[in-house]
N, C-alpha and C positions, 0 to 999 in steps of 0.2 A: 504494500500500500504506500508507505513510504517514496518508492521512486517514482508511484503517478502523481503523488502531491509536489514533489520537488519539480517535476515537469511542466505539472498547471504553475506551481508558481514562477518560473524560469519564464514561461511561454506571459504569463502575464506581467511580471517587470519587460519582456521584450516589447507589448504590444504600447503600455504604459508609455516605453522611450519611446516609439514609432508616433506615437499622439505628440510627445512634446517636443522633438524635434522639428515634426510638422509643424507646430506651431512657431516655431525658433525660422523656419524656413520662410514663412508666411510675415513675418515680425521683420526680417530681412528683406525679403522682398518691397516691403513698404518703407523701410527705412532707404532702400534703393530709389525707390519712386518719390517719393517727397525730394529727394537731390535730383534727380531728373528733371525733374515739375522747374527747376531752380533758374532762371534766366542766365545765372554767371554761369552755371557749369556749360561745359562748350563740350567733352567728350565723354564717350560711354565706358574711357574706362578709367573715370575717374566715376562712376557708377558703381563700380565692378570692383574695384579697391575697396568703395567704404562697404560694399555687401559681405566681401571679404573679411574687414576689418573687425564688422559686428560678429560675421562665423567664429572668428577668432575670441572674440571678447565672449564668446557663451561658450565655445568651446576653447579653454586654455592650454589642455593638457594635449592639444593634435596640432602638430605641426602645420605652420602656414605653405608650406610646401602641398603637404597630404590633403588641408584645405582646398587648397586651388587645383588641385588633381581632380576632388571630388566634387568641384561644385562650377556647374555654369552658370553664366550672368547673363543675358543676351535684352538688349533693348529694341525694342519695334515699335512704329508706328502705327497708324489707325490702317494701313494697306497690309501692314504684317509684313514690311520690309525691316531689315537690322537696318540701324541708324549707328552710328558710331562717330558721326558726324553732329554734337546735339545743337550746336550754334544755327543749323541750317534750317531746326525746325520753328514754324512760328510759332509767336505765343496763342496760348487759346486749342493747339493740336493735340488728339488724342499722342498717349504714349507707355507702351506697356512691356513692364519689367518683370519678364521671370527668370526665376530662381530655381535652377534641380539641383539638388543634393544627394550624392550614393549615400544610402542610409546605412551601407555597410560600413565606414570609413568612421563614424561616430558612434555606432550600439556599442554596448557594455558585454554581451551575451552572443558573442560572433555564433559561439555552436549552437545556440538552440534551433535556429535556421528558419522562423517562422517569415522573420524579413531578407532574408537572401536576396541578394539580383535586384532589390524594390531603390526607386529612386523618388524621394520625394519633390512636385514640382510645384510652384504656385505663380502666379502671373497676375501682377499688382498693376492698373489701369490708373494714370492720373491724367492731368492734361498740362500741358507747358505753360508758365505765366510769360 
């Protein structure tokens, strides 16, 4: 009995981090989008720094290397073109920042395998002032 209860509880501290990372990814994603939205910032990756910067700041202990391994930034427009160029968009234009994260690079519990392979993504919409 003992080892289905260590299982359910493994498997539920896994799904637990899978929630709060999501939520860590999503908190990112909009922390990327309000500097997007920003008139001065002029490039996407200075977007893509501070999304980084936040990954880093909730996660301490995972190298900024293994970071930027595991995580895209990518900016788009209202056509779902990448902008990397953000001086070029006008004020008042849609603009939308997502964020994937391999969720393997940050779980606690690599062996219980419930998250394997999964990548957390979320796509934060603001508009340029």
């Amino acid at each position: 009995m003992a080892p289905l209860l260590f299982g359910l509880l493994m498997g539920a501290i896994d799904v637990g981090q899978y929630v709060n990372v999501g939520q860590t990814v999503s908190d990112a994603s909009r922390d990327g989008a309000r500097l997007a939205a920003q008139n001065e910032v002029t490039s996407s990756s200075t977007v893509q720094t501070a999304v980084l910067n936040f990954l880093g700041n909730t996660f301490p202990k995972i190298s900024s290397g293994t970071l930027a391994t595991a995580t895209t930034v990518t900016v788009r427009d209202s056509g779902n073109n990448v902008v990397t160029d953000l001086s070029a968009v006008s004020a008042g234009s849609e603009l939308r920042v997502q964020v994937d994260l391999s969720f393997d690079y940050v779980r606690w519990a690599p062996s219980v395998g419930l998250g394997n392979n999964r990548t957390l993504s979320v796509i934060t919409v603001t508009r340029r002032e």
